[in-house]
N, C-alpha and C positions, 0 to 999 in steps of 0.2 A: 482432545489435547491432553499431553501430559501433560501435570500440574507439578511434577514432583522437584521440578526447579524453580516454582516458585519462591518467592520469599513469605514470610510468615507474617500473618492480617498485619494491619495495621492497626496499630495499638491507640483504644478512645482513651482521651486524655483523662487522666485519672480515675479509669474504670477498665473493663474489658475489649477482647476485640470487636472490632465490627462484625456482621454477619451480611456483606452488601449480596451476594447471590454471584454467578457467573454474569459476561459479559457478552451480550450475544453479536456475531459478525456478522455482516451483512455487506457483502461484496454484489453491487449494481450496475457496473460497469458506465458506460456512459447515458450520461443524465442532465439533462440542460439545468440550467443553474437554477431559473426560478419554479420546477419543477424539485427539483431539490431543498430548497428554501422552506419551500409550503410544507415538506414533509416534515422538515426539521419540524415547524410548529405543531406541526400534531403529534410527533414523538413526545415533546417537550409535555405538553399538556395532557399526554396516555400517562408518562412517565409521575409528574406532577401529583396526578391523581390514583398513584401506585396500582393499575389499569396493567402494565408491562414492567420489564425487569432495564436496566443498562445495556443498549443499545451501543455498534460499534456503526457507523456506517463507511464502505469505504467505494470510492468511484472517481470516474473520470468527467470535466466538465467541457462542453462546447465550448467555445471562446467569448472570455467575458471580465470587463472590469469590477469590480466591487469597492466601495465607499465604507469605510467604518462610521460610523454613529459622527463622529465630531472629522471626519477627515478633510483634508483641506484641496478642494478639486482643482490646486493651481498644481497639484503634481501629477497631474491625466495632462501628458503634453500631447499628444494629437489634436487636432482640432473634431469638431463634433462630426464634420463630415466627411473625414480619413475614417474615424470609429464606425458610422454608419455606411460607408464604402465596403468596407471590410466585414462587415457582420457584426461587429461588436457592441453587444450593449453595455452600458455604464449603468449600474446598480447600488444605491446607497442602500445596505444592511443596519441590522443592529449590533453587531461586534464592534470590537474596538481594533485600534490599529488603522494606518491609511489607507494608500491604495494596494489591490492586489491583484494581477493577471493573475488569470485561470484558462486553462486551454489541454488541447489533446498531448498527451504527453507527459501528464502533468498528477502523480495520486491526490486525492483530497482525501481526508478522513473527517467523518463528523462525529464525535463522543459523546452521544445523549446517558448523558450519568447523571445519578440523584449524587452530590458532593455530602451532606452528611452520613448517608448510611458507609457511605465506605471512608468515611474519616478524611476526607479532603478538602483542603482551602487550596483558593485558586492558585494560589501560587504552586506548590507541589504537584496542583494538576498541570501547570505549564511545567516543572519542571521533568515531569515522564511524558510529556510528549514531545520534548526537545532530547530525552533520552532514547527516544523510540525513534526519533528521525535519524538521532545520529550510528545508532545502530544498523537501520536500513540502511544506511550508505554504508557502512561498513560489511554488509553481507554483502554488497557489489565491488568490495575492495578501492573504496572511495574514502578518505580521513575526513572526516567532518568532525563539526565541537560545537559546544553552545558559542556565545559570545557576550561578554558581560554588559547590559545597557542596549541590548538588541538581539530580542527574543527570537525567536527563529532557529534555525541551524546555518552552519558556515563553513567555509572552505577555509585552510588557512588564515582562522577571525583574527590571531594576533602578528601574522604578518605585513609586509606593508600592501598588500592586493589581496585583501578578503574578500570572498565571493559568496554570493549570499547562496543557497540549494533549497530551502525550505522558509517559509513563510508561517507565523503562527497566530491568529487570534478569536478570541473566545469572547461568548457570552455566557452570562447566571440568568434564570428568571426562574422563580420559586425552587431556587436553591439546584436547577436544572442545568447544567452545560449545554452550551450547543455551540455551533460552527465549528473552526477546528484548525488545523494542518493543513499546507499544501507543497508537496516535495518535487522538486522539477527531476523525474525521470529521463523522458525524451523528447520535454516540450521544443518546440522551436521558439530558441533564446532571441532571438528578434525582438520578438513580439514584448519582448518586456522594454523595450525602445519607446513604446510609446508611453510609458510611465517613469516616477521617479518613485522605484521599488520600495516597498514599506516606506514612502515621503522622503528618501534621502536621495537628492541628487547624488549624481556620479557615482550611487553602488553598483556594484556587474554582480550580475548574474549569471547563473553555471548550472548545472544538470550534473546526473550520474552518468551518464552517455558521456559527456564533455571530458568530462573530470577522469575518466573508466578508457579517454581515450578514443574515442567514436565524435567527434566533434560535428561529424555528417549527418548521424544519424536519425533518423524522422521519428515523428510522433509516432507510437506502436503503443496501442490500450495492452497487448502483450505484454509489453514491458512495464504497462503500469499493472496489471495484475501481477506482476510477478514481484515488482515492488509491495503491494497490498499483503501478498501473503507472509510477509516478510516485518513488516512493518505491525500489522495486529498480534503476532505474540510477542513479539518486544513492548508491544504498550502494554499490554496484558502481564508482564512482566513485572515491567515499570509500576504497575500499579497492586501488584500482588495479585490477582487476580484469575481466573480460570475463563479460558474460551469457552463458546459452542458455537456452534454454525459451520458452513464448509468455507475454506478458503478457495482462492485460484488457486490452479486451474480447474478445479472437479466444482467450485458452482456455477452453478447457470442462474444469470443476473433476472429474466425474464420469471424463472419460478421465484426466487429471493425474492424478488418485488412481490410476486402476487401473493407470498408466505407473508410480506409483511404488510399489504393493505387489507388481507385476510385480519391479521393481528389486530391493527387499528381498527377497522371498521367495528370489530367484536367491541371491543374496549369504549369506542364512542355510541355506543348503540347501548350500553350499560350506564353509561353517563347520563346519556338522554332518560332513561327508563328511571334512571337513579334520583334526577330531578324533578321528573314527574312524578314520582312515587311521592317525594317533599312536598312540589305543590300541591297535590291533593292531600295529602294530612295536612298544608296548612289550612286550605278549604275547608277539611273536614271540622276541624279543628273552629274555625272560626263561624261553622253552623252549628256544630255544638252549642256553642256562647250565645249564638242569637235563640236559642230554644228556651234556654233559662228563663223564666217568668222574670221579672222584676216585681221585687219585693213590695209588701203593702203598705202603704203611707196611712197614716192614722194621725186625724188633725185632731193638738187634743187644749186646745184654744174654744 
């Protein structure tokens, strides 16, 4: 990647720049949800234990509801057994924000980033990845914008029929981001019928297909990688920051995977040795202590 339009680090409050490292990409293509999920946590906990560097992950999900931490399941209108007709499972996460359909057609990004080395509070992290969605849409020749009091990205958010395109929410756990973004490409807008998107009744939902003019047109993981390569050096952008990894169309999701459970596996196999290596010097340590004689008492009565 060229850096050289970058913007310049960000600046630690009253001291130097950061030095956070690049951003590695990781295009997976489609990936069931709670297969995804699991990974996040082990990223989080590679990451955590500075094991790996800032992870980008970007794919497509089977179809699937997901629950924020506190969300209120009276906005999942299908009944249990439309959801279970249909394939869908309903998933309550740890992110925040409501409900959210995820489906073919649809990019998902997940940002596993350590927030202090590269100078960021949450909030500035929401703000570049509402900067990065609404750039993708505009490499499809689509106007999207933030919208003030509903994070996400939008279609016309201040006139009177805002349409929502992109869905946004995040978690911190030791100072870690996860979950992420989700940009309606070429999902089929249906499907978001069974929900009341991000908890607001009566918002409509839209696509870059929709929007671009293609109102017919089907789910194509195609078009969600073509979205993906698009969307990771805008974020990369937005955060100052330098790629590595390959985008779409030149990688192949099947090695990506196995380059990253190679990754992880290294890193948790170091943790375990790392810990073992502690409990034996505590062991050690604690047979030391019992070798010590105990002092001689002298009764002098």
């Amino acid at each position: 990647m060229d850096g050289s339009s970058l913007p310049q680090p960000i600046e630690r409050p009253g001291g130097g720049p950061f030095a956070p490292g690049p951003l590695a990409v990781r295009w997976l293509g489609r990936t069931a949800y709670r297969d995804a999920w699991r990974l996040q946590h082990r990223l989080v906990a590679a990451r955590a234990a500075g094991a790996i560097g800032d992870q980008l992950l970007l794919l497509e999900h089977d179809p699937v509801l997901t629950l924020g931490r506190h969300a209120d399941e009276s906005h999942v209108l299908a009944p249990p057994a439309e959801l279970a007709r249909r394939g869908i499972e309903l998933v309550r996460v740890e992110r925040g924000g409501e409900v959210t359909y995820h489906g073919p057609g649809q990019l998902v990004a997940y940002p596993i980033l350590a927030l202090e080395r590269r100078g960021l509070l949450l909030r500035p992290l929401v703000r570049a990845l509402e900067t990065a969605l609404v750039e993708t849409c505009a490499g499809f020749g689509v106007a999207a914008a933030r919208r003030d009091g509903h994070p996400g990205c939008w279609c016309d958010p201040d006139g009177p029929a805002p349409r929502k395109i992109g869905a946004l929410g995040i978690r911190v756990e030791r100072g870690i981001s996860y979950h992420g973004i989700a940009l309606n490409v070429s999902v089929e807008l249906a499907d978001f019928e069974l929900i009341d998107p991000c908890g607001m009744p009566g918002v409509r939902s839209t696509s870059i297909a929709r929007e671009a003019g293609r109102p017919d047109a089907r789910p194509s993981t195609d078009d969600v990688a073509r979205a993906a390569a698009v969307f990771a050096p805008a974020l990369a952008r937005a955060l100052g920051a330098s790629l590595e990894g390959t985008l779409p169309p030149a990688a192949d999701p099947a090695l990506v995977r196995a380059e990253l459970e190679a990754m992880l596996s290294e890193a948790e196999r170091a943790a375990v040795g790392e810990r073992a290596g502690e409990t034996a010097g505590e062991r050690a340590g604690e047979a030391t202590f019992e070798r010590v004689p105990e002092p001689a008492v002298r009764s002098t009565g």
